[in-house]
Phi, psi and omega in degrees: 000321184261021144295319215256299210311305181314306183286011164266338188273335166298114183327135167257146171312323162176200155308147170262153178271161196276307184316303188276341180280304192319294155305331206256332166310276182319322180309299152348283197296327190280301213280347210258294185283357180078030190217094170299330196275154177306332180289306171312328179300290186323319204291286174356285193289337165293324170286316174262025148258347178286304175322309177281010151272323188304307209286001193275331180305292210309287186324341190259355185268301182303335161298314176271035196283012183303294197263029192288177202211153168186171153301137182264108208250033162286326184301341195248326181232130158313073177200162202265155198325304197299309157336299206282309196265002172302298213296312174311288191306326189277346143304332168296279168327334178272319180302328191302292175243025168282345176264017149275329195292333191274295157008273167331299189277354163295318183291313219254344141266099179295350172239065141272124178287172168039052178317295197288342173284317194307319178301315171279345154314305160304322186294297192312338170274318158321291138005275182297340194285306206286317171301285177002282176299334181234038193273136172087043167297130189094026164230117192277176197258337198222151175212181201212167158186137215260145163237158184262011182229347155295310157097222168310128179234102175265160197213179193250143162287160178254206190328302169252076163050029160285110182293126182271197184263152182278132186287311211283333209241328200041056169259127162246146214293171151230134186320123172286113164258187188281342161284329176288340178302296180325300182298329183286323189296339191294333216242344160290333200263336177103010159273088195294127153281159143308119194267157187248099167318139186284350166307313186319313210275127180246108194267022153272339179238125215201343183220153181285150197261354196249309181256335176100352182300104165329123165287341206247147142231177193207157157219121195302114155225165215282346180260301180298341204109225174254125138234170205236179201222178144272326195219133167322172187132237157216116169339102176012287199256318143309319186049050192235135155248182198314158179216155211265149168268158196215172201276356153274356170238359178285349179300279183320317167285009176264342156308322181284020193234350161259032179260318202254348174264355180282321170294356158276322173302304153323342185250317167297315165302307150354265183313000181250331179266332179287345186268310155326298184282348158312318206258315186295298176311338139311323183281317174300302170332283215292319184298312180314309170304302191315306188286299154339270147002261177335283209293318168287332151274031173255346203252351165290305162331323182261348194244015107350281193301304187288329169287355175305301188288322202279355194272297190289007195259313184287317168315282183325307184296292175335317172296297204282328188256343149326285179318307202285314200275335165277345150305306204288296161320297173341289229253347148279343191278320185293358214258293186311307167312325193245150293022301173270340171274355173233005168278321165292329172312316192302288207317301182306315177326286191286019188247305145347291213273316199287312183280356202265320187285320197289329176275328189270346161268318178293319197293303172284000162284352185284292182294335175292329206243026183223261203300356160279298173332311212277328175301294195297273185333310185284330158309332173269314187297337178238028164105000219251168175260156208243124162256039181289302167320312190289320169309314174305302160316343204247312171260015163280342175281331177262011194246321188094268130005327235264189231260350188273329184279329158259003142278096201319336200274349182283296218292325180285359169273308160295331193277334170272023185275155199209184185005247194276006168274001210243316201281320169313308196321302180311302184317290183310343194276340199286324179279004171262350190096026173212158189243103194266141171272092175277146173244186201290006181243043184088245200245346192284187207264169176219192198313306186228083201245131200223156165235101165241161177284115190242112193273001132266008160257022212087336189286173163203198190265253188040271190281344163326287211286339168287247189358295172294337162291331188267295172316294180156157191279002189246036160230152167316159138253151211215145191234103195266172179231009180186157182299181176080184192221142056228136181306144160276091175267147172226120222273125174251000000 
């Protein structure tokens, strides 16, 4: 004591390094308990680095106070679950760093008396702080329960370590254990697992070959079976969670999982020969369609053809009673054509004869009017008036032409007609319309022997020109335009 006494009246040097306050502490301490050796120094320092793990466990414990285990200290005080666990955590905690805090004030007043009651004092708070946390095991403190429009919902359990029901939802609640811990931070952290197909699953390696740790978690039901996962968490449909294989239950699920990938196997072959034999019976289906096909369009191809050939069959007949009907018609238009050529033929035939009977009747009136001429002339010749003339006139006026007028043998007949044949002569020629100029010798011409025509009496040139012809070639023709002479002759 009047060491360490000395050594407090001695000026300090400056600041200390943690290592020399450290040491000069234990130095203290060794010398105080009367314990020098160096194994003791070692045990000392070896105890306040185990001390300084103690207090870093507590701190990750207080962090992790979810899963704390404690006296339910609702049995004690009128206060409510929520009330109850501030008061809980916060008694944890002050037990917790109350022997650091006396620890501390121990290091750090070096003229604190009774070192050793303080020292036990900390142990004994240290002590309670752990019976504290850990009184009453196997009852959680906490429960959970997942809704589907709320999502995780946590609650405190009560006195005897029961989950009640969630009000909003009348979901009842469940106890957290440490697989169920697991699920919540995936699902607090936004890590959805992936559910696993059974093919996937390899169920001979189920475990981490380095920790031991399940690969798989699942979830059991009573009707589908198992589903499996990649990761903690909660079920899709359900919100029930997950829950990890473990080597008491991996046998089985490794059974149901070649149970279930040999029946997934079995089905898919099953879905592959029935998806074969679906594809062969198409294909048939389709060769069949195919032929089918083919044939009706080979017999639409013949029956094509054949109204083709009945079409060129029918052109042709068409062509031919065309043709047949245009022959026919030939040979009826030639049949008609030599019909009428030989009915014209008839015709000329009998026209011919008519005419030939019409000449052989003018001929004999011609010898007939030759012998009344010749009667008449001898008839004139002995006084009588000669209508001979008049005749000749009367029908050279109405013939023009006519077959009498140019016989010449008429004209020495009219031209001796004289005194009252001439003068009669004249008279009749005035009433056919023309006017002959006579002289005492009668009708033949003289200086100025003229014939004219009177166009309001009927005459024309025509017969003027019949007159002169009868007459003779040395009279004039004329247009008169009122009786008396001398005539408007216009010289033809």
């Amino acid at each position: 004591m009047k060491n360490i006494q000395n050594d407090k009246n001695k000026p300090e040097s400056g600041p200390q390094s943690f290592w020399e306050f450290l040491d000069k502490w234990m130095h203290k301490l060794a010398h105080e308990a009367e314990l020098t050796s160096p194994v003791i120094k070692f045990v000392l320092i070896g105890g306040v680095c185990i001390y300084l793990a103690l207090v870093v466990w507590r701190v990750w414990l207080i962090s992790h106070a979810l899963t704390m285990f404690g006296v339910d200290i609702t049995s004690i005080l009128p206060i409510d679950s929520s009330t109850a666990a501030l008061i809980h955590k916060g008694m944890v905690v002050l037990l917790l760093f109350a022997p650091d805090a006396i620890i501390l004030y121990v290091l750090f007043n070096q003229d604190a008396e009774h070192w050793r009651i303080w020292t036990a004092v900390a142990l004994v708070c240290a002590v309670g702080a752990s019976w504290w946390a850990t009184y009453e095991p196997g009852l959680g403190t906490h429960c959970y329960v997942v809704t589907p429009d709320r999502g995780l919902i946590e609650a405190y359990a009560d006195k005897n370590g029961q989950c009640g029901v969630d009000r909003p939802s009348g979901l009842q609640m469940s106890p957290i254990t440490p697989d169920i811990l697991l699920c919540m931070r995936a699902m607090k952290r936004g890590i959805k697992p992936h559910r696993l197909v059974i093919s996937a699953i390899n169920a001979v390696e189920m475990f981490d070959s380095g920790d031991g740790h399940s690969l798989y978690w699942f979830h059991q039901d009573s009707i589908a079976g198992f589903d499996f996962y990649d990761g903690p968490g909660f079920d899709q449909a359900t919100l029930t969670p997950l829950k990890p294989i473990t080597y008491q239950n991996a046998e089985k699920i490794r059974q149901y999982i070649k149970q279930r990938q040999e029946t997934e196997r079995a089905a898919a072959a099953k879905k592959e020969a029935k998806e074969k034999a679906t594809a062969e019976r198409k294909q048939a289906q389709v060769l069949r369609e195919a032929k089918r096909q083919a044939k009706a369009a080979e017999d639409n191809r013949r029956e094509t053809e054949h109204k083709a050939k009945l079409a060129e069959m029918e052109v042709i007949k068409k062509a031919e009673d065309e043709r047949k009907m245009a022959d026919q018609a030939n040979e009826a238009e030639l049949e008609r054509q030599r019909k009428l050529n030989e009915l014209n033929a008839e015709k000329e035939e009998e026209l011919r004869r008519q005419q030939e009977l019409a000449a052989q009747r003018e001929r004999e009136l011609a010898l007939k009017e030759e012998a009344n001429i010749h009667d008449q002339i001898n008839a004139s010749q002995q006084g009588q008036p000669s209508q001979y003339c008049l005749n000749v006139l009367r029908e050279c006026s109405g013939q023009l032409y006519g077959k009498v007028c140019i016989n010449v043998r008429y004209v020495n007949q009219l031209s001796k007609c004289q005194g009252s044949c001439a003068e009669n002569a004249r008279g009749q020629l005035r009433d056919f319309g023309f006017d002959v100029n006579w002289n005492s010798m009668g009708m033949a011409p003289g200086p100025n022997a003229c014939i004219g025509y009177r166009a309001d009496l009927g005459g024309n040139i025509e017969g003027a020109q019949c007159l002169v012809r009868i007459l003779g070639p040395m009279y004039r023709i004329g247009a008169c335009t009122s009786d008396g002479f001398p005539y408007n002759v216009r010289l033809i």
